[in-house]
C-alpha positions as CSV (number, residue, x, y, z in Angstrom):
1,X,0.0,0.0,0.0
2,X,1.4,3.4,-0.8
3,X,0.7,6.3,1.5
4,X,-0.1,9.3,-0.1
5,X,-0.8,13.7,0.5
6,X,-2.4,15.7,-1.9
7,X,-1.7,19.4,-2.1
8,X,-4.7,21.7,-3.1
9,X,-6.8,19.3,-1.1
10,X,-10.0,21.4,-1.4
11,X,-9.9,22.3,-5.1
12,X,-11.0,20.6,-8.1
13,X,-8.3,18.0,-8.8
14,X,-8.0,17.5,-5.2
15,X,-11.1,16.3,-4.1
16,X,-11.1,14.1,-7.2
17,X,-7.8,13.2,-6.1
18,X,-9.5,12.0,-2.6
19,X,-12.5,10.8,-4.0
20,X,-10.8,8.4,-6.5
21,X,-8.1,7.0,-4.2
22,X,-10.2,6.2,-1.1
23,X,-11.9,3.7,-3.1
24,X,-8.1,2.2,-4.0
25,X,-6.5,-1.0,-2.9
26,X,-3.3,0.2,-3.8
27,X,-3.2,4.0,-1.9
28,X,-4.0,5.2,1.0
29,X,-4.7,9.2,1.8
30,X,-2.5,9.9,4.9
31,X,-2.6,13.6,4.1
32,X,-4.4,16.6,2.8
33,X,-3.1,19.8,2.4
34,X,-4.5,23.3,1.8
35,X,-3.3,27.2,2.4
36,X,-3.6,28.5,5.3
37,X,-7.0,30.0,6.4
38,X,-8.8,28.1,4.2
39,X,-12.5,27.4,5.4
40,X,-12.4,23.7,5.0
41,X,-9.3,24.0,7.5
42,X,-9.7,21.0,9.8
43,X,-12.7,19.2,8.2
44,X,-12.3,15.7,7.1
45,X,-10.8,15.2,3.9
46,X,-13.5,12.8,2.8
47,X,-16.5,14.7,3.5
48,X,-15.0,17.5,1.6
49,X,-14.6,15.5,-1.7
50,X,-17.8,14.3,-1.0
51,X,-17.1,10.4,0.1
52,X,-17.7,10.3,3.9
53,X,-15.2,10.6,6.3
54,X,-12.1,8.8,6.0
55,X,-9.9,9.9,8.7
56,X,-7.7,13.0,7.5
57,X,-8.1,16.2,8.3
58,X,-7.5,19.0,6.0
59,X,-3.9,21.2,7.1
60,X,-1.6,23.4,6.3
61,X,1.3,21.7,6.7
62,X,2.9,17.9,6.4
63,X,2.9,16.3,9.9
64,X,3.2,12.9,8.7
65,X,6.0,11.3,5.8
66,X,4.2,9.9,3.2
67,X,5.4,7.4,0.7
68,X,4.7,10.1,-2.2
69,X,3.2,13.5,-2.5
70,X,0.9,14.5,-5.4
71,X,1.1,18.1,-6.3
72,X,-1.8,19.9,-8.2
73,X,-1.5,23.7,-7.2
74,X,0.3,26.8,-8.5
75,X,4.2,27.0,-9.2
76,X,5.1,28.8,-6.2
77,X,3.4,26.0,-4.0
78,X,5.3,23.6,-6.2
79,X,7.9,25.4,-5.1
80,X,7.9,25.1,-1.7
81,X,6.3,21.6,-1.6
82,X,9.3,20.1,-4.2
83,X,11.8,21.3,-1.2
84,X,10.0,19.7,1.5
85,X,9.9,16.6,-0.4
86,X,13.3,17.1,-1.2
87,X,14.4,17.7,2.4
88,X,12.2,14.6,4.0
89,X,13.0,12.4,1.7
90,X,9.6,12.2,-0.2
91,X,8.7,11.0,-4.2
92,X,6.5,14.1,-5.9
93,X,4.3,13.8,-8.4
94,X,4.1,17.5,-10.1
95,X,0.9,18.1,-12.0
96,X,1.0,21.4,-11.8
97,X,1.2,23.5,-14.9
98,X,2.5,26.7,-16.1
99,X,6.0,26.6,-14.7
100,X,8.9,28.0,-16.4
101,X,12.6,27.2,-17.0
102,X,13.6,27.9,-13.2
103,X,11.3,25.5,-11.9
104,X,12.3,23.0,-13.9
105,X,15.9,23.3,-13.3
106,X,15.0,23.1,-9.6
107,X,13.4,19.9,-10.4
108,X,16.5,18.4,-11.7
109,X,18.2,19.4,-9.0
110,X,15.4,17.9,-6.4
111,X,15.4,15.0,-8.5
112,X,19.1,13.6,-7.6
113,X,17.8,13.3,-4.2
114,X,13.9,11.9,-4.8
115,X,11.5,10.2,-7.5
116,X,10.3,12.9,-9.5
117,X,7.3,12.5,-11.9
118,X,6.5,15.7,-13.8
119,X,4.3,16.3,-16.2
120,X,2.1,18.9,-18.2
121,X,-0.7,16.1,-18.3
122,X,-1.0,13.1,-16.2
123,X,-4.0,11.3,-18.7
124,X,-2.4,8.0,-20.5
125,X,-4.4,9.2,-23.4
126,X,-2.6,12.4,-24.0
127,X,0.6,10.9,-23.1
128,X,0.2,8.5,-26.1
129,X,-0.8,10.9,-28.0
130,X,2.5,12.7,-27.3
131,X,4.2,9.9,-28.7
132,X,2.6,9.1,-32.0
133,X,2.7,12.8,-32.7
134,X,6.5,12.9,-32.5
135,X,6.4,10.4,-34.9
136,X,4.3,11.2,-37.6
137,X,6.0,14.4,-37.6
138,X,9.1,12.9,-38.3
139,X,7.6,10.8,-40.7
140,X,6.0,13.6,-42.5
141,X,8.8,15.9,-42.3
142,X,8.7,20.0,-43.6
143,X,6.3,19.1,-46.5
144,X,3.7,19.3,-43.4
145,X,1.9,22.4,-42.1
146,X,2.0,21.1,-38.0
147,X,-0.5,23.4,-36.2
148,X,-1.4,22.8,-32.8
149,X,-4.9,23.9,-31.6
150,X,-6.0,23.7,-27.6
151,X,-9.0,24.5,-25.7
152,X,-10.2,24.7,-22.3
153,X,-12.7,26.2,-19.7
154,X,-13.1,30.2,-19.7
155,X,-11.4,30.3,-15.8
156,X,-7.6,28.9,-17.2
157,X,-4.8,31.1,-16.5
158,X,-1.8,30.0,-18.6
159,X,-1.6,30.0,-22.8
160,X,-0.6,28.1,-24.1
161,X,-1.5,25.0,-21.8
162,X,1.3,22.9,-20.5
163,X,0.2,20.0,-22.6
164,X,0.0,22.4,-26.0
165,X,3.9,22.8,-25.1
166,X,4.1,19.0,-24.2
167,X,3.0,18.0,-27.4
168,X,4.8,20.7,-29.6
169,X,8.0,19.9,-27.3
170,X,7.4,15.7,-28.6
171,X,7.0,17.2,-32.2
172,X,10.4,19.3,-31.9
173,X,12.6,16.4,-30.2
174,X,11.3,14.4,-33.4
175,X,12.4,17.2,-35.8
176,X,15.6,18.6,-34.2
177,X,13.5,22.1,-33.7
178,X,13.2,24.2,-31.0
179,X,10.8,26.4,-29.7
180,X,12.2,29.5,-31.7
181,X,10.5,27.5,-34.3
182,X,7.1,27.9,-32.6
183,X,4.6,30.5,-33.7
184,X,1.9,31.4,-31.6
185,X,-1.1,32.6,-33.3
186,X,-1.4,34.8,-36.6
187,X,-2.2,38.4,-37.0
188,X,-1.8,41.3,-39.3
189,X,-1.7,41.8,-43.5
190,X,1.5,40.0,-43.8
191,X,0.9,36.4,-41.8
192,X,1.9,34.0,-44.6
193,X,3.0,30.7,-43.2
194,X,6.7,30.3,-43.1
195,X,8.1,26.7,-44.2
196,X,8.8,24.7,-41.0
197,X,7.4,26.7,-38.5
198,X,4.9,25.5,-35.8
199,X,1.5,27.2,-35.3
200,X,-0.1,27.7,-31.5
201,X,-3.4,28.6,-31.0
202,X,-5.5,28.7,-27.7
203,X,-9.2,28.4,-26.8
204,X,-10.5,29.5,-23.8
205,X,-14.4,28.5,-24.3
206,X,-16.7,27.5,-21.6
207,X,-16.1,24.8,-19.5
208,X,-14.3,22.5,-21.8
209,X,-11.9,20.4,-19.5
210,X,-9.5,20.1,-22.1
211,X,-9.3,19.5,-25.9
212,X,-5.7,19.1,-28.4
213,X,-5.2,18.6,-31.8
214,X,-2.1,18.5,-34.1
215,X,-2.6,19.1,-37.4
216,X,-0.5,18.0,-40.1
217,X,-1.5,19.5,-43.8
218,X,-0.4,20.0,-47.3
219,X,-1.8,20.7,-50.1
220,X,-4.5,18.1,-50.8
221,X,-5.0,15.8,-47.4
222,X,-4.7,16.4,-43.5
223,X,-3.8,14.3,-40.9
224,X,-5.4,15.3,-37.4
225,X,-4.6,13.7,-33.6
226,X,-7.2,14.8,-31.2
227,X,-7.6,13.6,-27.3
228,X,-10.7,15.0,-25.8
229,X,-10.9,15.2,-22.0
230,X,-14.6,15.2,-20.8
231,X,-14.3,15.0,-17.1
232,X,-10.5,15.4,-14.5
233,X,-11.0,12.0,-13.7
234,X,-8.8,11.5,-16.3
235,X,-6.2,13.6,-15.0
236,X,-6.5,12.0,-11.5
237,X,-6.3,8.9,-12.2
238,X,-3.6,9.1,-14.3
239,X,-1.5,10.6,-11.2
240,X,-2.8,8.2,-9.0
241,X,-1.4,5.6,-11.2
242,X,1.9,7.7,-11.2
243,X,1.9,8.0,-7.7
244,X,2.0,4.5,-7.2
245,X,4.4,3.1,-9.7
246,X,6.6,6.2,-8.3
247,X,7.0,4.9,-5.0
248,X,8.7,2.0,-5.9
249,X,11.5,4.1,-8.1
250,X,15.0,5.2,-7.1
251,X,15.6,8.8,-7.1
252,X,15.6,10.9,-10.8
253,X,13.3,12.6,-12.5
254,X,10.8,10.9,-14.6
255,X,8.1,11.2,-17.2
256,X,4.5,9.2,-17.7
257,X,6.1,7.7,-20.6
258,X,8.5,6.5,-18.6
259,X,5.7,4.6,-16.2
260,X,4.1,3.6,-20.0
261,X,6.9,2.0,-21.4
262,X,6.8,4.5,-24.0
């Protein structure tokens, strides 16, 4: 059984989070974490995500070591909660999005020390999709258009989403590009598409959970991968599933293709 705390304990992903793995043979919710002052401060965990009680108290801070900690917050929570993990000796699993080169770098760093899984999106789906993308892009090569469409709910804070950059990162590896080589969106009277270059575009519509499409086009056919998120159960139990296969790895810093076999 792997022992587990949840960061964000009382948002969205959290009390998923909760709610999926109470009902887990494999994890165990030791703790649940929230800022301070929050109004859900010291009510059970459980009744919170909406599954009875089950023990844990919402806090503000780790009391107990837990096998690994499951981070789905802002990047200066990451922040603080990577260090604690690195300092007590705990495996993360980072979910959170939006960080930049920094954080990652600290993450390296954090991830001689302790298991480390980060990544923009924690569904399998997605995460396969990553993969075959990379490869029809190198496949298709130049002769191409790749343009990479996202969309999500109205209340999302970061453009493009982390998993837009995942999957235009797993194109570029493919290709030997960078993200010079990334154009995001098109305006004005002279926006003719240059040869090799990689299109970004961003949705914010609604409450779409999360929609991503690359599109690969030339003159006369066009190849499209889509994976369409309709609930963040997908999410959560994709880091669930992280969390445990994390807790039996040595110390680095890993990817969900890396728990895939991808």
């Amino acid at each position: 059984m792997t022992n587990i705390a949840i960061t964000g304990a009382c948002g969205r992903m959290g009390q998923r989070l909760i709610a999926l793995a109470s009902s887990s043979d494999q994890l165990t919710v030791v703790a649940a974490i929230e800022r301070p002052n929050h109004p859900f401060m010291g009510r059970d965990a459980g009744e919170v995500a909406g599954v009875g009680p089950i023990g844990v108290p919402i806090a503000e801070d780790l009391q107990i070591k837990p096998d690994v900690l499951i981070d789905f917050t802002a990047p200066s929570s990451m922040r603080n909660w990577l260090e604690v993990c690195r300092q007590r000796g705990i495996g993360m699993v980072i979910g959170t999005t939006g960080l930049p080169t920094a954080d990652h770098a600290a993450i390296d760093v954090a991830s001689a020390q302790i298991a480390v899984l980060q990544s923009p999106n924690m569904s399998l789906g997605v995460n396969v999709l990553f993969k075959i993308a990379g490869q029809v892009a190198k496949i298709l090569g130049d002769d191409y258009d790749i343009e990479i469409l996202e969309g999500h709910h109205r209340f999302k804070k970061d453009a493009p989403s982390g998993t837009a950059l995942g999957l235009a990162d797993a194109i570029l590896t493919a290709t030997g590009k960078t993200r010079d080589d990334l154009v995001y969106g098109r305006q004005g009277d002279e926006a003719v598409r240059e040869r090799g270059e990689i299109g970004m575009h961003s949705l914010r519509i609604g409450d779409e959970v999360g929609r991503h499409t690359a599109y690969f086009a030339a003159l006369g056919e066009r190849l499209e991968l889509t994976h369409v998120a309709t609930n963040r159960d997908t999410f959560a139990h994709g880091a669930l599933r992280a969390a445990a296969w994390l807790a039996t790895q040595k110390p680095g810093r890993y990817r969900m293709a890396d728990l895939l076999g991808l």
